[in-house]
C-alpha positions in Angstrom: -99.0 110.9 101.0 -96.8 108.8 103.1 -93.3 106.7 102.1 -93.3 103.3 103.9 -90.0 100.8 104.0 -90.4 97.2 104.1 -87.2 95.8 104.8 -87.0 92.0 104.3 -85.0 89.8 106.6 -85.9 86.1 106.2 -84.1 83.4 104.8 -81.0 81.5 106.0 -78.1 83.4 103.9 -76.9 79.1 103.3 -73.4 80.4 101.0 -72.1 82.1 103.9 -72.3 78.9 106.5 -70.4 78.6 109.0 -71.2 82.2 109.8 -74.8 82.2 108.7 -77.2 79.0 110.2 -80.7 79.1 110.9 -81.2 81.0 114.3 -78.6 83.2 112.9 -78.8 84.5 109.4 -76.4 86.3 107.5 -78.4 89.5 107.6 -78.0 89.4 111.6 -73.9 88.2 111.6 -71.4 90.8 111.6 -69.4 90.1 109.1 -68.0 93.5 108.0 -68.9 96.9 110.1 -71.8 95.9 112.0 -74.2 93.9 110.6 -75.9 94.0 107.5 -79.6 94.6 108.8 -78.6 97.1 111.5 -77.1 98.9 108.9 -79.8 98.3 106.0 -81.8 100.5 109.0 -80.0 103.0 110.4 -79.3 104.0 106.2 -82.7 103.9 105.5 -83.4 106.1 108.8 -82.1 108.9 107.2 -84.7 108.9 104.5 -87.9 107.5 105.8 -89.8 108.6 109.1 -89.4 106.2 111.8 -92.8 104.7 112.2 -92.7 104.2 108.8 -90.0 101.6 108.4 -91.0 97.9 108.7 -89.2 94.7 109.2 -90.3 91.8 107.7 -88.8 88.5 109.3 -89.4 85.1 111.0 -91.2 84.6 114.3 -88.7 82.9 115.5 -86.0 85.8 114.6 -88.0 88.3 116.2 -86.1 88.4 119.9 -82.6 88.7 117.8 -84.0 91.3 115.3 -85.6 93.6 118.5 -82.3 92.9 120.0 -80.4 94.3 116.9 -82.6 97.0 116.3 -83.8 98.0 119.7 -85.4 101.5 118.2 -87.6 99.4 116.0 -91.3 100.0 117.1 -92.4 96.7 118.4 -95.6 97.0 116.1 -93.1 97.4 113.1 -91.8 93.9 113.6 -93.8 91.6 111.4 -93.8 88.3 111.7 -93.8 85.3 109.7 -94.4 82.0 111.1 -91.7 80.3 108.7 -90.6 80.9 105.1 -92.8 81.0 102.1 -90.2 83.4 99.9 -90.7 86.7 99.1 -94.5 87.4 97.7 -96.2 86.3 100.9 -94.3 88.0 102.7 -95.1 90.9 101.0 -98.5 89.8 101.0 -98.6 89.7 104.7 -96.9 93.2 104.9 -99.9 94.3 102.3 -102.5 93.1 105.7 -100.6 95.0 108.2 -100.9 98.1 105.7 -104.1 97.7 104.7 -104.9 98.9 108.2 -102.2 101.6 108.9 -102.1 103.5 105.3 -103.3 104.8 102.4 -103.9 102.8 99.1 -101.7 105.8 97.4 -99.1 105.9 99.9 -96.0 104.5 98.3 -94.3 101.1 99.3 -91.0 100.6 98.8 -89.6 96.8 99.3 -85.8 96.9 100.4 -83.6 93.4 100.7 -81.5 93.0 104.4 -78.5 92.1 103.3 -77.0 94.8 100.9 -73.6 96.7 101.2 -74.4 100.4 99.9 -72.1 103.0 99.8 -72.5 107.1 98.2 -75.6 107.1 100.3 -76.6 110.1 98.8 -76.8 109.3 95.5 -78.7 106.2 97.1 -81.3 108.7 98.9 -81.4 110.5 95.0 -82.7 107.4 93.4 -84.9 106.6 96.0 -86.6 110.5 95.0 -87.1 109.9 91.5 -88.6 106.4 91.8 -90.7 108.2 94.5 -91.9 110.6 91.5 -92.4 107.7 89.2 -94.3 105.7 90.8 -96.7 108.3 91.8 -97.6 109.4 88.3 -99.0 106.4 87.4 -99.7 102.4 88.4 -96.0 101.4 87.9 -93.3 99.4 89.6 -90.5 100.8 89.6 -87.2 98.7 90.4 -83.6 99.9 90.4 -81.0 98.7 88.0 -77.4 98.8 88.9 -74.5 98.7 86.0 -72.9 95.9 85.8 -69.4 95.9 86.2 -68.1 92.3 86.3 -70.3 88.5 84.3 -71.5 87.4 88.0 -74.0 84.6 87.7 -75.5 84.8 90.8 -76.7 88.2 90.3 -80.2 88.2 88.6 -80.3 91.0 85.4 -82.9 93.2 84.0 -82.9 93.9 80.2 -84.4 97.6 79.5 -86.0 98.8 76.5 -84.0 100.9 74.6 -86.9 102.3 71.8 -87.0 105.8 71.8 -91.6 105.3 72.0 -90.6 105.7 75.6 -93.6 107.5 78.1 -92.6 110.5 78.5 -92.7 111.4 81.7 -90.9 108.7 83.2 -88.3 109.1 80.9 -87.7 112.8 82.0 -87.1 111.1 85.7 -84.3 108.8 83.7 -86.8 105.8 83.8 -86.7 103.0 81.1 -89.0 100.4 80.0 -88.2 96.9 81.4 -88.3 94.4 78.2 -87.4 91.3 80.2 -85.9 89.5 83.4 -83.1 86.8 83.1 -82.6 85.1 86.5 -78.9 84.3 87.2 -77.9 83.1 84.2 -74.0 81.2 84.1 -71.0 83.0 83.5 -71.0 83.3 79.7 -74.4 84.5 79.4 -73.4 87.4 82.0 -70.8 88.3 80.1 -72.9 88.5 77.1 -75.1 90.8 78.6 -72.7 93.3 79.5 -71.2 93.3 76.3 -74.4 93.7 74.7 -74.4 97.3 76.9 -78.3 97.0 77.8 -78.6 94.9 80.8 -78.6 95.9 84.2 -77.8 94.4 87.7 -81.6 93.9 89.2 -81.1 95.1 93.0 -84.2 93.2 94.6 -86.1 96.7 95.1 -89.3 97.2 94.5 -91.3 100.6 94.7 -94.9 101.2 94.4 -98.0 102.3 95.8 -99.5 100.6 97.8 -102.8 100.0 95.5 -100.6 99.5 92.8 -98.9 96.2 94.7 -102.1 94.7 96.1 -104.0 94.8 92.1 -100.0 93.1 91.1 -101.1 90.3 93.5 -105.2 89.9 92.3 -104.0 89.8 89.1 -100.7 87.4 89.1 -101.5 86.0 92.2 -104.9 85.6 92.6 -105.3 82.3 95.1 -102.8 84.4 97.8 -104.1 87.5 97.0 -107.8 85.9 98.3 -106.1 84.3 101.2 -104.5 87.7 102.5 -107.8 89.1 101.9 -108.9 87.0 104.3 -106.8 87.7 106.3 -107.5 91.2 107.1 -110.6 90.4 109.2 -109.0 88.9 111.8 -106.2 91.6 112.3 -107.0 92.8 115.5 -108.4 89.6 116.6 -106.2 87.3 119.3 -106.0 84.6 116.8 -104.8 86.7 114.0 -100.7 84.8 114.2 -103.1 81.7 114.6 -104.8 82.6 111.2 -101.6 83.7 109.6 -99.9 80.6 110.2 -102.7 78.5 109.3 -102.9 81.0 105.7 -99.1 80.0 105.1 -99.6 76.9 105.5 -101.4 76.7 102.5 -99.2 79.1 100.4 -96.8 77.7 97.8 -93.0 79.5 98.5 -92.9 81.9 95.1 -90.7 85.1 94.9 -91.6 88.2 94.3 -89.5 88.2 91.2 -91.1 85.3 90.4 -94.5 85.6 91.1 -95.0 89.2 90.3 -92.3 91.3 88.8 -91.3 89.4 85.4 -95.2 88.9 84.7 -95.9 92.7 84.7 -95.9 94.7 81.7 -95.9 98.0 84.5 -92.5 97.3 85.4 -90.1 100.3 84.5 -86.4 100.6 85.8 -84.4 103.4 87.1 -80.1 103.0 86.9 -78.6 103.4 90.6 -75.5 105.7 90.3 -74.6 104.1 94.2 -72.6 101.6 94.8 -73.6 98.5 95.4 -73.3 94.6 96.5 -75.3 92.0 96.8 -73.3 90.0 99.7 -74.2 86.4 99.4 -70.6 84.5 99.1 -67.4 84.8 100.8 -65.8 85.8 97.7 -67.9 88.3 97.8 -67.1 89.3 101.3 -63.5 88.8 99.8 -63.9 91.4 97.0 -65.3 93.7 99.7 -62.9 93.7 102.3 -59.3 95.1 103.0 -56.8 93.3 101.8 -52.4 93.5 103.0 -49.6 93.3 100.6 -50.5 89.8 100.0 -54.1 90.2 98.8 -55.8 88.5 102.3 -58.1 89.5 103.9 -57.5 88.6 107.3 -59.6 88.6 110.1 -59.7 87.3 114.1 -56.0 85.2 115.5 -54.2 84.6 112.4 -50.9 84.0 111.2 -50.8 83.4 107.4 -47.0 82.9 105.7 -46.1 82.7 102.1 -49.9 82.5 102.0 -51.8 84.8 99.2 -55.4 85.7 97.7 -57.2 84.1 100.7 -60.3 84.6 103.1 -59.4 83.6 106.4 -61.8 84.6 109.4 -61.0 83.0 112.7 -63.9 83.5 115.8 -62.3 81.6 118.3 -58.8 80.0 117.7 -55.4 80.3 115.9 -55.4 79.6 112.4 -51.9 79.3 111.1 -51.4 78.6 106.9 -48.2 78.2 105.2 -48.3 78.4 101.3 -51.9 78.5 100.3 -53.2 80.4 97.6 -56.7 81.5 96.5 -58.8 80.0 99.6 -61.3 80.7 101.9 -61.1 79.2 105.9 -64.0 80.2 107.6 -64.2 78.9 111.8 -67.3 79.8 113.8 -67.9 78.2 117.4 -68.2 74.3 116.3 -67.2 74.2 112.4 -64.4 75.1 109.9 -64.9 75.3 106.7 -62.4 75.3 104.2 -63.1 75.6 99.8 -61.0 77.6 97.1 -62.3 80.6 96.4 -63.6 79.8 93.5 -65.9 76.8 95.1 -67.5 79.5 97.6 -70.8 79.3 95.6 -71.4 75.8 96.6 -71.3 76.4 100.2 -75.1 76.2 99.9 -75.0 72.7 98.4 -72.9 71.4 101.3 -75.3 73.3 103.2 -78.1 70.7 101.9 -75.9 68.0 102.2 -75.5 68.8 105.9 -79.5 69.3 106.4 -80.4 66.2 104.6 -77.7 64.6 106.8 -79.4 66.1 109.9 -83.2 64.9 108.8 -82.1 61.3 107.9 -80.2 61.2 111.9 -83.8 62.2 112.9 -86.0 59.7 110.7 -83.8 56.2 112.5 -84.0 57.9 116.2 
């Protein structure tokens, strides 16, 4: 039996514009060492056989990822024609291995854009969710302890009853009793302090047959319409036939869609360390700071300045007495929010993009 990587790189990565756009997501910008998807690979490299890691990402993204990842088998590149969120994608990965694997091979659904560090405590979990979910039609999903109320982060309540199956819990599985989607800033803290919650990472392990009956039974109109699908996978219309199947999909998560309907979903703790990077304050808590606590990066001069992200690309940004901020210049825009505003990058992302399709509507 055979361990396959999906690694997912859609989406548009909107909180870290300027940096992240549309033909350049945040997954393909290198914002720290290298970028995040080269790296999501090469880590992954070292666990999985090389044919058997995919990369899931938009048509239009597929010259940039190939460029990235140039030891990426061409027929490991698969393509969506735009987004529909994660469970069609996974649902068009499910076609493409419906024809290269087993049903009991095991599937494991990897996020691009994660900073991971102890790698081999990483490649550890990764063998006892391997165990788990081969004993049985599970998901398995990794939980990482929480260390700080963010509310962007979604969290996984586990079952802490001691009528536990017994086998998983020898791996150091638990039962998951519920999913809480980013929930504000109180409720996070709440949940820590209640000491049974868990970060949920956005990974996803199971076999393959396990994942295709999760979409017949909580997805049943996309399930049909992959189904579908599979006849014409080696036909010269099949990216024809796939766009014209998404075109008909709603966008639903796999979270969403899949994961918090289950009652087969069990959760093993990551002892790795681990970041979700999808804000500059983020990236801030990440990076190296000086004696002032910035974290500066590119032609910069910063005085009396303190507790600030400033990245410059392509010209000289100069501060004097700023505290707690974020500056951010790419090749035609500068943004500039407190820190503490760098969730709501994506909402003047919107406002931007609204801007943009109103322009269009009176040409």
């Amino acid at each position: 039996m055979k361990k396959i990587a999906l690694i997912l790189a859609g989406g548009s990565g909107a909180k870290l514009w300027p940096r992240s756009t549309r033909d350049k997501p945040k997954q393909f910008v290198e914002l720290e060492d290298g970028t995040m998807i080269a790296n999501t690979y090469e880590r992954l490299l070292q666990y999985f056989d090389s044919d058997c890691i995919f990369v899931a990402t938009f048509s239009s993204l597929k010259d940039l990822l190939a460029l990235q990842l140039p030891h990426l088998p061409k027929e490991n590149i698969i393509c969506e024609p735009f987004g529909r969120n994660t469970a069609p994608c996974l649902g068009l990965a499910l076609v493409d291995f419906y024809h290269k694997f087993s049903p009991e091979d095991l599937l494991f659904v990897f996020p691009s854009d994660h900073i991971i560090s102890n790698t081999e405590a990483f490649y550890g979990s990764l063998d006892s969710v391997s165990d788990a979910a081969w004993a049985g039609e599970y998901i398995i999903t990794i939980g990482i302890n929480p260390t700080r109320p963010v509310s962007r982060y979604g969290y996984i309540q586990v079952d802490e009853s001691e009528n536990q199956n017994a086998k998983l819990s020898e791996l150091g599985l638990k039962k998951v009793n519920t999913f809480a989607e980013k929930p504000d800033r109180q409720t996070a803290k709440r949940f820590i302090e209640a000491g049974d919650f868990l970060w949920n990472s956005g990974m996803y392990i199971a076999t393959i047959d396990t994942f295709n009956k999760s979409f017949e039974k909580y997805l049943p109109e996309e399930s049909a319409s992959f189904k579908s699908l599979r006849k014409y996978y080696n036909a010269k219309t099949y990216a024809t036939s796939v766009e014209f199947t998404f075109k008909q999909l709603n966008s639903v998560s796999i979270d969403n869609g899949i994961i918090e309907k289950a009652n087969n979903v069990w959760v093993y703790e990551g002892k790795f360390s681990w970041s979700d990077l999808g804000t500059f304050d983020e990236l801030f808590r990440l990076s190296q700071k000086d004696s002032n606590n910035n974290s500066l990066s590119g032609d910069v001069i910063a005085l009396e300045t303190k507790n600030s992200l400033v990245l410059s690309q392509n010209k000289l940004i100069a501060l004097i007495g700023i505290d707690d901020i974020i500056v951010v210049e790419s090749d035609d825009t500068i943004l500039i929010c407190p820190r503490k505003e760098s969730e709501s990058v994506k909402k003047l992302v919107d406002s931007l993009r609204l801007r943009e399709n109103i322009k269009h509507d009176m040409k």
